[in-house]
mmCIF file of the N, C-alpha and C atoms, coordinates in Angstrom:
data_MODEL
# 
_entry.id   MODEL 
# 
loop_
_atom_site.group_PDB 
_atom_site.id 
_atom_site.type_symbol 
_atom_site.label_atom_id 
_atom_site.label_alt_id 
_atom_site.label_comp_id 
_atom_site.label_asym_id 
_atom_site.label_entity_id 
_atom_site.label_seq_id 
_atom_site.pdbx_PDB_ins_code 
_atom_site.Cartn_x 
_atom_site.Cartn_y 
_atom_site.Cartn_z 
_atom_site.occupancy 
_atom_site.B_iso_or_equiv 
_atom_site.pdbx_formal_charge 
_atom_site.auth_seq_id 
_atom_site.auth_comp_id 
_atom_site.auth_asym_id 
_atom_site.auth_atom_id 
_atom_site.pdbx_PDB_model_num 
ATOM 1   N N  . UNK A 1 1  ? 48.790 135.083 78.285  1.00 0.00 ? 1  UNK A N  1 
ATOM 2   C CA . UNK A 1 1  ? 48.745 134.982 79.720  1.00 0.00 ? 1  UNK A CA 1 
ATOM 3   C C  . UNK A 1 1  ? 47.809 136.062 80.239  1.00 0.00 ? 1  UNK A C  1 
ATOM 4   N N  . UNK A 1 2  ? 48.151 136.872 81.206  1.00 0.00 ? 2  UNK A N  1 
ATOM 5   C CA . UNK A 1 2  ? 47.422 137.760 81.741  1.00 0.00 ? 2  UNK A CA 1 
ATOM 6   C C  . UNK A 1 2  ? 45.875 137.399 82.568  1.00 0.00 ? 2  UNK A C  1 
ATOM 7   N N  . UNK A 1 3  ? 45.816 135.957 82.739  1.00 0.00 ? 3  UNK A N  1 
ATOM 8   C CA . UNK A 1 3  ? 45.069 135.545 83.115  1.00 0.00 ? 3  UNK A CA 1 
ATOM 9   C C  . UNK A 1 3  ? 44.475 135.490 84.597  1.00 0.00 ? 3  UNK A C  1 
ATOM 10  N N  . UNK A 1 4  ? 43.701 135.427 85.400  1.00 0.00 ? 4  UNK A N  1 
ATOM 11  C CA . UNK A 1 4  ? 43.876 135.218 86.989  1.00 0.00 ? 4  UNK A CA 1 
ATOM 12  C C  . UNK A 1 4  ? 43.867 133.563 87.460  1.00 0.00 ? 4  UNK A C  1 
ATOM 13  N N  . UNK A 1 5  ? 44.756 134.048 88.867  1.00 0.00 ? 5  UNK A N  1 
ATOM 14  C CA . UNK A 1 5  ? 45.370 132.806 89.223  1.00 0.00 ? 5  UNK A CA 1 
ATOM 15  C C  . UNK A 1 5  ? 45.153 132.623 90.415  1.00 0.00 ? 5  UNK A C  1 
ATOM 16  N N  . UNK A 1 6  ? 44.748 131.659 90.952  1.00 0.00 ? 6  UNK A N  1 
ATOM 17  C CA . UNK A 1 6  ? 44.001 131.271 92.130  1.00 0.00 ? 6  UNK A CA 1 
ATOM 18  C C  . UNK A 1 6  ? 45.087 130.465 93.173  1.00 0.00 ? 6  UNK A C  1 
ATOM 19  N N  . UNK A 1 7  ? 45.046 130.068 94.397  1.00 0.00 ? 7  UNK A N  1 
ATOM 20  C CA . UNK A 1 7  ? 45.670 129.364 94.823  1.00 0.00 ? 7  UNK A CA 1 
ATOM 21  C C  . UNK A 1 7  ? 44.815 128.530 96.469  1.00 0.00 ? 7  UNK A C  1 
ATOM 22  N N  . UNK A 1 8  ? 45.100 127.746 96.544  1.00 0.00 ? 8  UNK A N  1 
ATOM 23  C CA . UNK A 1 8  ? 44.914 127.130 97.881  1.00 0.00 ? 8  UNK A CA 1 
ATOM 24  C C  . UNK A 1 8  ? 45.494 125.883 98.207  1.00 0.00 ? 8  UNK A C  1 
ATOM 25  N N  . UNK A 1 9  ? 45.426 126.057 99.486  1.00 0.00 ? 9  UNK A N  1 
ATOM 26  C CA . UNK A 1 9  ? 45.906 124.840 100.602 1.00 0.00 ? 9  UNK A CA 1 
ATOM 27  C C  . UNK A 1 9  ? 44.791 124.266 101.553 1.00 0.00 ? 9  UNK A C  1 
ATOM 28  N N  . UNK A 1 10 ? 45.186 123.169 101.803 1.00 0.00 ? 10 UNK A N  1 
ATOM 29  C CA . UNK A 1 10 ? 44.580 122.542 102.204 1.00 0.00 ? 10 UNK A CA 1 
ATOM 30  C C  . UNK A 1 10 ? 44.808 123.396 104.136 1.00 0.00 ? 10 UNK A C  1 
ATOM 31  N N  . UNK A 1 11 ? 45.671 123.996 104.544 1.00 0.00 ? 11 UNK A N  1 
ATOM 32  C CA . UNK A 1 11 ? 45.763 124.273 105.692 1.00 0.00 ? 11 UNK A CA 1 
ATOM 33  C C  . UNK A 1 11 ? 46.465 123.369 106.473 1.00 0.00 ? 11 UNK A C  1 
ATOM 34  N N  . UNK A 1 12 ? 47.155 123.547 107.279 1.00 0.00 ? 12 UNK A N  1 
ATOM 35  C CA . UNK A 1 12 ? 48.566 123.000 108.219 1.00 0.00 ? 12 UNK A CA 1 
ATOM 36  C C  . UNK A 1 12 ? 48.402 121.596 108.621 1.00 0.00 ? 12 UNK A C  1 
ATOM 37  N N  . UNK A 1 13 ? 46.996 121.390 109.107 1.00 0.00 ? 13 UNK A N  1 
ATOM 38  C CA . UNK A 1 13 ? 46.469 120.041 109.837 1.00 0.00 ? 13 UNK A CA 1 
ATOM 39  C C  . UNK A 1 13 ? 46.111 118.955 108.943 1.00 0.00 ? 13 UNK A C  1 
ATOM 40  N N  . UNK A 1 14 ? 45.730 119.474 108.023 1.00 0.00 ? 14 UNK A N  1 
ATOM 41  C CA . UNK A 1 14 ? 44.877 118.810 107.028 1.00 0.00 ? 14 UNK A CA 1 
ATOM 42  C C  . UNK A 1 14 ? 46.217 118.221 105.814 1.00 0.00 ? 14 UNK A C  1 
ATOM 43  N N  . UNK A 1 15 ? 47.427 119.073 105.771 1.00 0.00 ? 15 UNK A N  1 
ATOM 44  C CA . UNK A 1 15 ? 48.294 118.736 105.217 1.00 0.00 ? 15 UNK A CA 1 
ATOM 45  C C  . UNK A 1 15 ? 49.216 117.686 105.638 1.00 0.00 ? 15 UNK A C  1 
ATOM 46  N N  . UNK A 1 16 ? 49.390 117.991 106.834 1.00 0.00 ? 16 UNK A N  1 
ATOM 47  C CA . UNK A 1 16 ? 49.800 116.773 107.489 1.00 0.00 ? 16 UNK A CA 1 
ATOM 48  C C  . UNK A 1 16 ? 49.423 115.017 107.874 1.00 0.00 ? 16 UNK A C  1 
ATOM 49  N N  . UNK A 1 17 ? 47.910 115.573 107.471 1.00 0.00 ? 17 UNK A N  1 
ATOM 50  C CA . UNK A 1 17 ? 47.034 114.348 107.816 1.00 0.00 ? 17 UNK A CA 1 
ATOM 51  C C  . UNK A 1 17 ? 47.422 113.917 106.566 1.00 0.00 ? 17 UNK A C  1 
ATOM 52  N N  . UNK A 1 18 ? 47.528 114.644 105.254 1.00 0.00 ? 18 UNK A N  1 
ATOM 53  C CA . UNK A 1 18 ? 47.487 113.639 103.963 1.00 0.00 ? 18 UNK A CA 1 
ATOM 54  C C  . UNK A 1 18 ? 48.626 113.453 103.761 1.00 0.00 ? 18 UNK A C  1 
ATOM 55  N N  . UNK A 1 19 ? 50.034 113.786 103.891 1.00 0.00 ? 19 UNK A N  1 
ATOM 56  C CA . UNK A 1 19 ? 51.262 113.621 104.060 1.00 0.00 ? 19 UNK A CA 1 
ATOM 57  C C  . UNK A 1 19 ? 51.291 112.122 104.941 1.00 0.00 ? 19 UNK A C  1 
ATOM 58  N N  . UNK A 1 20 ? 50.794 112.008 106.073 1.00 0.00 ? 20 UNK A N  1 
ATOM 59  C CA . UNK A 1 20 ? 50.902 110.720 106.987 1.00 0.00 ? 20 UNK A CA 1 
ATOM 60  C C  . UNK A 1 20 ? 50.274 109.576 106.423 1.00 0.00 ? 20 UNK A C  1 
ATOM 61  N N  . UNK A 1 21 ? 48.965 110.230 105.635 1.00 0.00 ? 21 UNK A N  1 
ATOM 62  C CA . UNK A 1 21 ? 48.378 109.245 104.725 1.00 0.00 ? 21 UNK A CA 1 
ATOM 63  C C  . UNK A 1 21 ? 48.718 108.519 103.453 1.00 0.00 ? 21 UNK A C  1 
ATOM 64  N N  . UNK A 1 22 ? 49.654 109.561 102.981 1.00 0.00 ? 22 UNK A N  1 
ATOM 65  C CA . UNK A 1 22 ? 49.973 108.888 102.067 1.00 0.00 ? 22 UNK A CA 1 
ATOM 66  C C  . UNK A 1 22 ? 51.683 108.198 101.975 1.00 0.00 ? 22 UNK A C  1 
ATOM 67  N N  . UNK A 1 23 ? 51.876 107.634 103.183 1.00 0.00 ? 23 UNK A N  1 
ATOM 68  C CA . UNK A 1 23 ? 53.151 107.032 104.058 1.00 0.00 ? 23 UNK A CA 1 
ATOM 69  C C  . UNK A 1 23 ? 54.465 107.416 104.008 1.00 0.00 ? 23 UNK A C  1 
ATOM 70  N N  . UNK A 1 24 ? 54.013 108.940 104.472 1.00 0.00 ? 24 UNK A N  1 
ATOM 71  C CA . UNK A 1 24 ? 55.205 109.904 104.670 1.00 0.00 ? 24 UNK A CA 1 
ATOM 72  C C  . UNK A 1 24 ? 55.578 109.628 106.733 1.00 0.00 ? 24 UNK A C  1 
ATOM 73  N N  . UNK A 1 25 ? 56.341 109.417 107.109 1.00 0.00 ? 25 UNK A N  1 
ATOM 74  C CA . UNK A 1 25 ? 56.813 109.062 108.227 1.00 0.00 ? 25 UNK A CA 1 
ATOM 75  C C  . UNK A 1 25 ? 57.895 110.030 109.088 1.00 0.00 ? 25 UNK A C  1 
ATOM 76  N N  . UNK A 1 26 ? 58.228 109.941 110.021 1.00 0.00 ? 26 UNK A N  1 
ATOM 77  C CA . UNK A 1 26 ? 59.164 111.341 110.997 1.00 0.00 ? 26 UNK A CA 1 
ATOM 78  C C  . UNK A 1 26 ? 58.485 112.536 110.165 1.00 0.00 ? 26 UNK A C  1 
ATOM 79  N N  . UNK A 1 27 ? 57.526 112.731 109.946 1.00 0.00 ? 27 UNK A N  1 
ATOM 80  C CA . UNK A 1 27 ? 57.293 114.349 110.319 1.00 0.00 ? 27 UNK A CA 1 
ATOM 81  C C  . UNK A 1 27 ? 57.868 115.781 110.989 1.00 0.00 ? 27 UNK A C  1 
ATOM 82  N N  . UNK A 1 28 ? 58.772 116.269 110.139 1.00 0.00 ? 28 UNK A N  1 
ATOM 83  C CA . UNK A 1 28 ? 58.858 117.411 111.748 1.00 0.00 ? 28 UNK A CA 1 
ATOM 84  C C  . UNK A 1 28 ? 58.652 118.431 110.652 1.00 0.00 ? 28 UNK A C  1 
ATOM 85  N N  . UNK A 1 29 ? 58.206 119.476 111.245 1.00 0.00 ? 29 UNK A N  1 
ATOM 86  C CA . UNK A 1 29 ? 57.666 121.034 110.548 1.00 0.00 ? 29 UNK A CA 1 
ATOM 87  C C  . UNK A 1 29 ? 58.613 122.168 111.656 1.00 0.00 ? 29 UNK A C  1 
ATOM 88  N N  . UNK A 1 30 ? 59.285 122.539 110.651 1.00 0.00 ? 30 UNK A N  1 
ATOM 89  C CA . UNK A 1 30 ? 60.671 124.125 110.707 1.00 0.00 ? 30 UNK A CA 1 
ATOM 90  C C  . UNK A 1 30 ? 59.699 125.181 109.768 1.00 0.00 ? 30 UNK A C  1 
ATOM 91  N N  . UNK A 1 31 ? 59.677 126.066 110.704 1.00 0.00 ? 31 UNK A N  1 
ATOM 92  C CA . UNK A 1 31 ? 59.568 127.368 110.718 1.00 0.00 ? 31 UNK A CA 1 
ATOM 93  C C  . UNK A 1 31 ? 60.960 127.762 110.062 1.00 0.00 ? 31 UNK A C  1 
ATOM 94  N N  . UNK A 1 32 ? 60.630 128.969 108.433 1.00 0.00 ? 32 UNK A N  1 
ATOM 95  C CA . UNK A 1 32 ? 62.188 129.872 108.385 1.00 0.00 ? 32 UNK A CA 1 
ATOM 96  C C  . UNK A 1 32 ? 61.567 130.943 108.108 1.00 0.00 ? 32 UNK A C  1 
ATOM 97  N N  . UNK A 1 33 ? 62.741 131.855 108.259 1.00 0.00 ? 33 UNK A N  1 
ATOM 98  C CA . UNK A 1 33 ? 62.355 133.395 108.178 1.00 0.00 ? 33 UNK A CA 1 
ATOM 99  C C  . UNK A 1 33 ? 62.629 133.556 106.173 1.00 0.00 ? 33 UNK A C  1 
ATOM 100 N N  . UNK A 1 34 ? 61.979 134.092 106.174 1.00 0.00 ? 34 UNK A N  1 
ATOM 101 C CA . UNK A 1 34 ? 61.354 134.818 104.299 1.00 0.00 ? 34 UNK A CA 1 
ATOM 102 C C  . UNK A 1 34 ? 62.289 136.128 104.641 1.00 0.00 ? 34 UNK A C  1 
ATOM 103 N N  . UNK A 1 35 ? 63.128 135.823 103.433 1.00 0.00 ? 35 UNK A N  1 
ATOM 104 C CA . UNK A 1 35 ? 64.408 137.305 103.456 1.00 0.00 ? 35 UNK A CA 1 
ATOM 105 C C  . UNK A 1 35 ? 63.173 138.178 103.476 1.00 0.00 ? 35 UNK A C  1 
ATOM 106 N N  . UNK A 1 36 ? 62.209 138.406 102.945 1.00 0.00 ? 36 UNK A N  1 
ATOM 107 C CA . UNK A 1 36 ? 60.909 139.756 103.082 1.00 0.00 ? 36 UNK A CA 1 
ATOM 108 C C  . UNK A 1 36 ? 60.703 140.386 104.058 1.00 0.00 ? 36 UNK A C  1 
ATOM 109 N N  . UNK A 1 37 ? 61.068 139.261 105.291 1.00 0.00 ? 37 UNK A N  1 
ATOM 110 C CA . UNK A 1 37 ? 60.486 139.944 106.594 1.00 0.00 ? 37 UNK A CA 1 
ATOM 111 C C  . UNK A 1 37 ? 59.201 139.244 107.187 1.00 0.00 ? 37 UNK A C  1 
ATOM 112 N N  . UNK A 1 38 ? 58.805 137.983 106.701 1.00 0.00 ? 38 UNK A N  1 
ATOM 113 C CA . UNK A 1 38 ? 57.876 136.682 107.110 1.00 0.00 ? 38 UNK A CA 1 
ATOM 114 C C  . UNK A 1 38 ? 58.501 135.693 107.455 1.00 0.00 ? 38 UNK A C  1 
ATOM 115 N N  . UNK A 1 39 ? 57.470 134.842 107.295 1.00 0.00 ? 39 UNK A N  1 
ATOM 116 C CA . UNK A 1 39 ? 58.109 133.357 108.190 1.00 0.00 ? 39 UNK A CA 1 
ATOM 117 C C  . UNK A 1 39 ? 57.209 132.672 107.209 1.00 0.00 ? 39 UNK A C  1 
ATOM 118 N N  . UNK A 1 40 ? 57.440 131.162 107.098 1.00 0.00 ? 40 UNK A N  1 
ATOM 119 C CA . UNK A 1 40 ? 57.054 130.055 106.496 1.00 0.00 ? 40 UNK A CA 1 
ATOM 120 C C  . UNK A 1 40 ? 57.679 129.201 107.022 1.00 0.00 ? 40 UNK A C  1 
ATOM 121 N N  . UNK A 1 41 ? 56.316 127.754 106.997 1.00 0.00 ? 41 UNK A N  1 
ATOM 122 C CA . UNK A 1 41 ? 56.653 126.303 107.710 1.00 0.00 ? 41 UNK A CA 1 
ATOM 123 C C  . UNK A 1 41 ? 56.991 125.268 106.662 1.00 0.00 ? 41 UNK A C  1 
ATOM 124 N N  . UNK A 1 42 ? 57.801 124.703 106.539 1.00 0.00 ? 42 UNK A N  1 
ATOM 125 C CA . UNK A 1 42 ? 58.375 123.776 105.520 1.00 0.00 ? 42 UNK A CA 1 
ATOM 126 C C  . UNK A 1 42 ? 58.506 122.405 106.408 1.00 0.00 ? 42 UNK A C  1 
ATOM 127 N N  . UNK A 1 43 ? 57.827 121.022 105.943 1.00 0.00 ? 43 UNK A N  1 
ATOM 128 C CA . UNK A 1 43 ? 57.710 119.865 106.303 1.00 0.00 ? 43 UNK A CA 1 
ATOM 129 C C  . UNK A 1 43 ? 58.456 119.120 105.812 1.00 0.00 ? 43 UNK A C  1 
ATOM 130 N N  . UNK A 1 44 ? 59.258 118.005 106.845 1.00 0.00 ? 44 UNK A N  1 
ATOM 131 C CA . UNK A 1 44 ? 60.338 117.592 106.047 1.00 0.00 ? 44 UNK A CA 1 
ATOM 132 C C  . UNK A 1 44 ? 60.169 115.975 106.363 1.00 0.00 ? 44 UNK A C  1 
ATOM 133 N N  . UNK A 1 45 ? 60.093 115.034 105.995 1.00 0.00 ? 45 UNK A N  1 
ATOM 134 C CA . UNK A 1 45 ? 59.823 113.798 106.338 1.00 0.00 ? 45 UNK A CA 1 
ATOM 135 C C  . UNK A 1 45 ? 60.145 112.662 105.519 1.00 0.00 ? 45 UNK A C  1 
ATOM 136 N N  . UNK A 1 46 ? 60.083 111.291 105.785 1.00 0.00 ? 46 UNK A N  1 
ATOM 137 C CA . UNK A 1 46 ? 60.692 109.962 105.588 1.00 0.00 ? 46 UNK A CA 1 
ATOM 138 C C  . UNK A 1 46 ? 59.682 109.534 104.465 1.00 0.00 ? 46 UNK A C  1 
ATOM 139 N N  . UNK A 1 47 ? 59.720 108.525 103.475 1.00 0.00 ? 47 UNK A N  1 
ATOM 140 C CA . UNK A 1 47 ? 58.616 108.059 103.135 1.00 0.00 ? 47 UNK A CA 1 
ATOM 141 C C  . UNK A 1 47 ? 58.752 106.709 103.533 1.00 0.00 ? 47 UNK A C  1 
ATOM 142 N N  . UNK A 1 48 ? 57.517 105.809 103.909 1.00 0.00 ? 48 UNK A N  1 
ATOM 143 C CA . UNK A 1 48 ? 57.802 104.501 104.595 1.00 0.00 ? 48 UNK A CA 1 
ATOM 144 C C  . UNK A 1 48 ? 57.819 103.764 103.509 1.00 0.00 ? 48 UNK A C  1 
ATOM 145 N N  . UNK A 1 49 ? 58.432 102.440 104.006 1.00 0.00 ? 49 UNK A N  1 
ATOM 146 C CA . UNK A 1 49 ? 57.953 101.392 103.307 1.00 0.00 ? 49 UNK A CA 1 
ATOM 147 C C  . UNK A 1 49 ? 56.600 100.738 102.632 1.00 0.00 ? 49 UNK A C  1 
# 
């Protein structure tokens, strides 16, 4: 191991757009508090028919 490790997102809008795209349905995005002392948005939604 010891290797480097990269990460990315697509960003809030752009996640949502591919979530809707790929026939995820009721959308709603909750904000929670990070025991650390942050916050994070967690998306919670339907998948359609």
């Amino acid at each position: 191991m010891g290797g480097r490790m990269f990460f990315s997102a697509p960003g809030r809008d752009r996640t949502l757009d591919q979530l809707a795209a790929a026939g995820f349905e009721d959308l709603r995005v909750e904000t929670v508090d990070d025991p650390l002392g942050s916050t994070s948005e967690f998306v919670f939604g339907t998948l359609g028919e």
